[in-house]
C-alpha positions as CSV (number, residue, x, y, z in Angstrom):
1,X,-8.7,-11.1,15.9
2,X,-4.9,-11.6,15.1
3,X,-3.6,-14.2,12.3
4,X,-2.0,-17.5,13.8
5,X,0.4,-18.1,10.8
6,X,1.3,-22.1,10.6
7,X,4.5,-24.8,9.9
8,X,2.9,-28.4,9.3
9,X,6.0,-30.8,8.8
10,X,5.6,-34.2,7.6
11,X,8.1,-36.8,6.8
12,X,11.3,-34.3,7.7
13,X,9.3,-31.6,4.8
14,X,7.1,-28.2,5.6
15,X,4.1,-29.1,4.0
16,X,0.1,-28.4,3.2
17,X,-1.9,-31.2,3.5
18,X,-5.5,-32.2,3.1
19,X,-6.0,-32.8,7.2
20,X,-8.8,-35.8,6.5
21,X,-6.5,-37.6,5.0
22,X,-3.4,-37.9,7.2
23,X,-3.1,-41.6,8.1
24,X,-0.2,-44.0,9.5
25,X,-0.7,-46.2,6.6
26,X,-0.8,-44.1,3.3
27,X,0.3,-40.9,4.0
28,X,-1.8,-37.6,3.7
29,X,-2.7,-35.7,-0.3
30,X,-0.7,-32.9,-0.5
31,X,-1.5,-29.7,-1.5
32,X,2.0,-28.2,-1.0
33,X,5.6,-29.2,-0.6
34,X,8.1,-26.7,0.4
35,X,11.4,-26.2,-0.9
36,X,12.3,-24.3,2.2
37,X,12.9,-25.3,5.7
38,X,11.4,-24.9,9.0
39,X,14.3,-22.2,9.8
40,X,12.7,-20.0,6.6
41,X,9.6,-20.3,7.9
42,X,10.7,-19.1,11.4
43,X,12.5,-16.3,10.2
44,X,9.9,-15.3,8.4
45,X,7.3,-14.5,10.8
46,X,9.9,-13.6,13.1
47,X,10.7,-10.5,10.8
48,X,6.5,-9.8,10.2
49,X,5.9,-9.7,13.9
50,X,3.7,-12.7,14.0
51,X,4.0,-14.5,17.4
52,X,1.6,-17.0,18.8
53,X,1.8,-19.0,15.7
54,X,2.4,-23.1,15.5
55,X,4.3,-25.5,14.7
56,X,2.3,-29.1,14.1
57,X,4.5,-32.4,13.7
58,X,2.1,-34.9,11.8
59,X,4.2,-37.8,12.2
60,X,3.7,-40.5,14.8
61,X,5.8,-39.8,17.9
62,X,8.6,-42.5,18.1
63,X,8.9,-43.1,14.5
64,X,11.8,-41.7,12.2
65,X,10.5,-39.8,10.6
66,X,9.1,-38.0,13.5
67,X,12.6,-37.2,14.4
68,X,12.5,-35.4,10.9
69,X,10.1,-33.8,11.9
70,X,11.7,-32.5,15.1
71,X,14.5,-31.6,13.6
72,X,12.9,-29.0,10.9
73,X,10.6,-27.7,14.3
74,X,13.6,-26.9,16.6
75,X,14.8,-25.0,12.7
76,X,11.8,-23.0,13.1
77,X,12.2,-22.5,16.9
78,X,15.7,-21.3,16.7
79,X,14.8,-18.6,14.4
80,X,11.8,-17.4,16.2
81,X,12.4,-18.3,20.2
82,X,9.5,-17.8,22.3
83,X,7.4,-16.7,19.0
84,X,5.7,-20.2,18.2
85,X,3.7,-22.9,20.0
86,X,4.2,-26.6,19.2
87,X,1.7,-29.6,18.8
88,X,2.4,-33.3,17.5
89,X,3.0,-36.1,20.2
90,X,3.3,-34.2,22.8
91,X,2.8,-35.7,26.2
92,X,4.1,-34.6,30.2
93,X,7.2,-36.8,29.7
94,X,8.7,-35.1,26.7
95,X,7.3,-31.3,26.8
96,X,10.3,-29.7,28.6
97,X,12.1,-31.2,25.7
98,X,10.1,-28.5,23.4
99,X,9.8,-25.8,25.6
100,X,13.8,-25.9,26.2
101,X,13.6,-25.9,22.8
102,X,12.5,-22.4,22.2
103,X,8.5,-22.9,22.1
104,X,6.6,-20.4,23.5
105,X,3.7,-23.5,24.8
106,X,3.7,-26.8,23.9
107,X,0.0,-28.4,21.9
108,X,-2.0,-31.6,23.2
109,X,-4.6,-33.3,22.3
110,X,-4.2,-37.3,22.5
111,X,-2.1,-37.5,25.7
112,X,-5.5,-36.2,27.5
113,X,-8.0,-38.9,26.1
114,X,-7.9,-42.3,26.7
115,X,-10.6,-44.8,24.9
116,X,-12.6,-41.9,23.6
117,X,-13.0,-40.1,26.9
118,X,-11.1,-37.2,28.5
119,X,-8.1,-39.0,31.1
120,X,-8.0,-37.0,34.1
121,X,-5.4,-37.8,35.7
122,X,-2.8,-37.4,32.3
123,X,-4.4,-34.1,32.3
124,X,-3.8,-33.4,35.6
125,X,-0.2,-34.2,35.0
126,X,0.4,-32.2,32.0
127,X,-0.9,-28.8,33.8
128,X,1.6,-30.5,36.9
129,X,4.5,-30.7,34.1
130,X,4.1,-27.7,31.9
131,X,1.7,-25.0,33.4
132,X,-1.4,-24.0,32.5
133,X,0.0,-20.8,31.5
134,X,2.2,-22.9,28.8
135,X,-0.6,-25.3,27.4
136,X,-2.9,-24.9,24.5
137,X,-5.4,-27.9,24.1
138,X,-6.4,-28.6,20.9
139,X,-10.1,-29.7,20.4
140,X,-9.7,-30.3,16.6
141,X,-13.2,-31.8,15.5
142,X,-14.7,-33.9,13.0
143,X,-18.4,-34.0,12.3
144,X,-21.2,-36.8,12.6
145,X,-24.7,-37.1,13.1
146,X,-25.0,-33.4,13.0
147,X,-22.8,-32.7,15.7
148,X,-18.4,-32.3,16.2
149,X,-16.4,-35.0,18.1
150,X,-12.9,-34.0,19.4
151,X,-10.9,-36.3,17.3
152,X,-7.1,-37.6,18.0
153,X,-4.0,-39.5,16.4
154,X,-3.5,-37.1,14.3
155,X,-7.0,-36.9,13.5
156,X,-7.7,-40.1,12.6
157,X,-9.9,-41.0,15.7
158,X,-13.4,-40.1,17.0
159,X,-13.6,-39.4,21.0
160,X,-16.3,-39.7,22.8
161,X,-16.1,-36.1,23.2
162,X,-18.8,-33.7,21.6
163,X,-16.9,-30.1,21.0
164,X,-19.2,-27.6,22.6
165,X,-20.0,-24.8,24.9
166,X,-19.6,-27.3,28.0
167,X,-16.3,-28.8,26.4
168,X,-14.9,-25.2,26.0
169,X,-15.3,-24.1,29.6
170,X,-14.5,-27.8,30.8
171,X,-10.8,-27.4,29.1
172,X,-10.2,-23.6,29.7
173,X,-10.0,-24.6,33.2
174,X,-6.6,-26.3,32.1
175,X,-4.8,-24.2,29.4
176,X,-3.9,-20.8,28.7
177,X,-5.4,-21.4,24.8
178,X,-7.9,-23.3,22.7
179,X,-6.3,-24.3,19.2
180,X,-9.5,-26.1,17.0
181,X,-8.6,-27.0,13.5
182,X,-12.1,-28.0,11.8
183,X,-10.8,-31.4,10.3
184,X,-13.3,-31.9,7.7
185,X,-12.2,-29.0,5.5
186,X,-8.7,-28.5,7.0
187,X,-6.1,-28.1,3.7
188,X,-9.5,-28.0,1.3
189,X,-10.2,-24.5,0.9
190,X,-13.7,-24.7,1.0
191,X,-14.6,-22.4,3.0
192,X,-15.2,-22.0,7.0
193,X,-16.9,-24.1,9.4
194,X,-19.5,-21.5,10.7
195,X,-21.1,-23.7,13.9
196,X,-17.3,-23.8,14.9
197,X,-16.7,-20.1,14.5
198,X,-19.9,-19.1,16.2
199,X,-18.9,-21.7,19.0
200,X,-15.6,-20.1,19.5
201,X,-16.7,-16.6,20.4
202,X,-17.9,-18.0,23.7
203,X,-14.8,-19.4,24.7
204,X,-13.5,-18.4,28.0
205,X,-9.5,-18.8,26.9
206,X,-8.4,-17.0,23.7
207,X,-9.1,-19.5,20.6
208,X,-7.6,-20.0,16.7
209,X,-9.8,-21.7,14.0
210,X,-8.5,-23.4,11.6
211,X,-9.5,-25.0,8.7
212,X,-10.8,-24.4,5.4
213,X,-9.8,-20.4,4.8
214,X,-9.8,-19.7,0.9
215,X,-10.5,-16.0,0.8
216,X,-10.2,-12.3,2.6
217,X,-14.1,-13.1,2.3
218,X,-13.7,-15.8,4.7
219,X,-12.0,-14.2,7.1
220,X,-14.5,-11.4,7.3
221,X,-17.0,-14.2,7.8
222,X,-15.3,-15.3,10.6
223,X,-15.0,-12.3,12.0
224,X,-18.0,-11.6,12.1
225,X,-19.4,-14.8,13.6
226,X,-16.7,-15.1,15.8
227,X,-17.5,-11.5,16.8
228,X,-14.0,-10.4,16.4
229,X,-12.6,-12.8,19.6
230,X,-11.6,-15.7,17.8
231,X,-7.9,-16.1,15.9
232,X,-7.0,-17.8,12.8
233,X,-4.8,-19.5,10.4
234,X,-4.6,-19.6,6.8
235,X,-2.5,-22.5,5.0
236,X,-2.8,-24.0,1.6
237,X,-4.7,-20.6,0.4
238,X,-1.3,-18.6,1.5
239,X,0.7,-17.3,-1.9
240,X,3.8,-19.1,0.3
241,X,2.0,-22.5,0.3
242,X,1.4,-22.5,-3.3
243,X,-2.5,-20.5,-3.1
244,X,-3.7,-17.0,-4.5
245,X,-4.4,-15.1,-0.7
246,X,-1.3,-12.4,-0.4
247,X,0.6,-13.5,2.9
248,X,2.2,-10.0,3.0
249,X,-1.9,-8.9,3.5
250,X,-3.2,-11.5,5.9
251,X,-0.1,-10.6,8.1
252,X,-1.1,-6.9,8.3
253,X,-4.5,-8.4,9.9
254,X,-2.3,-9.3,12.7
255,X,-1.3,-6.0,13.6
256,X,-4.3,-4.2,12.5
257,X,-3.2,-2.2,9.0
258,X,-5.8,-4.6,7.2
């Protein structure tokens, strides 16, 4: 179990958001808006060891301030080559453009769904462009009718997709890494999913939950029901994004002093 530490940039800033919220329209709520840039952030977990971390652009690809966006990631990715993965309109035309870039794998969701169902052949052709080796799918999920959808665009809509044991081993075929941020209480610090955390023990590729993390409490949770296999971020509960949890202590998780 090894802590996945985070940079979500919106509109050109490093920022916490409430995840349910994020739409093209209006925005996202904010929890947190940092004062420092994507290079801070970079050097940061550069100098705590913590690799295998990643970067999320929450902008729409193509607008403006996407290309804010990019430009406070490839901050982040010159400070800490090779050390982060990157997610956020991502698709087999323009990964090379991130993995150049310094990112250790590049982070896809909507370029492999197409009218709510999984697009084989764009799949196909992202493991053809990148390597399976260099992808990590994320299966972020939403919940209804007692059960989690994948969701895409930025969150915003439901797939037809139901995120369980099937889906896991369906996608592991593909990707060297399952990232799953639990939508619902992403940026709420509410507490864990636990049907998500109990899911992702079984997973065949290594797996980071996010979502929800308020306390050292939770983490213990999850490792418990997560039986020690599955990683995990922290965001808006992190003293650096404005919460009470120690960063300086979560970090040590990584490397096993906690």
């Amino acid at each position: 179990m090894r802590f996945r530490p985070c940079i979500d940039i919106h509109r050109g800033q490093v920022k916490q958001i409430v995840g349910g919220t994020l739409s093209d329209e209006s925005g996202a709520v904010e929890n947190f808006v940092s004062e420092q840039d994507g290079g801070y952030y970079g050097r940061l977990y550069r100098s705590r060891g913590l690799t295998g971390g990643h970067i999320i652009l929450l902008d729409p690809a193509g607008s403006e301030s996407y290309e804010a966006d990019v430009r406070q990631a490839f901050s982040a990715l010159s400070e800490f080559p090779q050390g982060l993965q990157l997610g956020g309109g991502i698709n087999a035309d323009n990964a090379a453009r991130f993995l150049d870039a310094g990112a250790s794998h590049v982070i896809v969701t909507s370029f492999v769904f197409k009218n709510g169902e999984v697009n084989e052949a764009a799949l196909e052709r992202l493991v053809k462009a990148v390597g399976r080796e260099r992808l990590v799918l994320d299966l972020s999920c939403r919940r209804r009718d007692g059960k989690y959808y994948i969701v895409t665009d930025r969150w915003q809509k439901f797939t037809d997709v139901v995120l369980d044991s099937r889906a896991l081993e369906r996608f592991s075929r593909s990707c060297a890494e399952l990232l799953i941020h639990a939508v619902d209480v992403e940026g709420k610090a509410s507490g864990i999913e636990e049907p998500i955390a109990e899911l992702l023990a079984d997973s065949p590729v290594p797996a980071t939950y996010a979502g929800g993390i308020s306390s050292f409490e939770d983490i213990r949770k999850l490792r418990e029901l997560g039986r020690g296999r599955v990683d995990f971020t922290v965001g808006s509960a992190l003293d650096i994004f404005g919460g009470s949890m120690s960063f300086e202590r979560v970090a040590a998780i990584h490397i096993g002093e906690e």
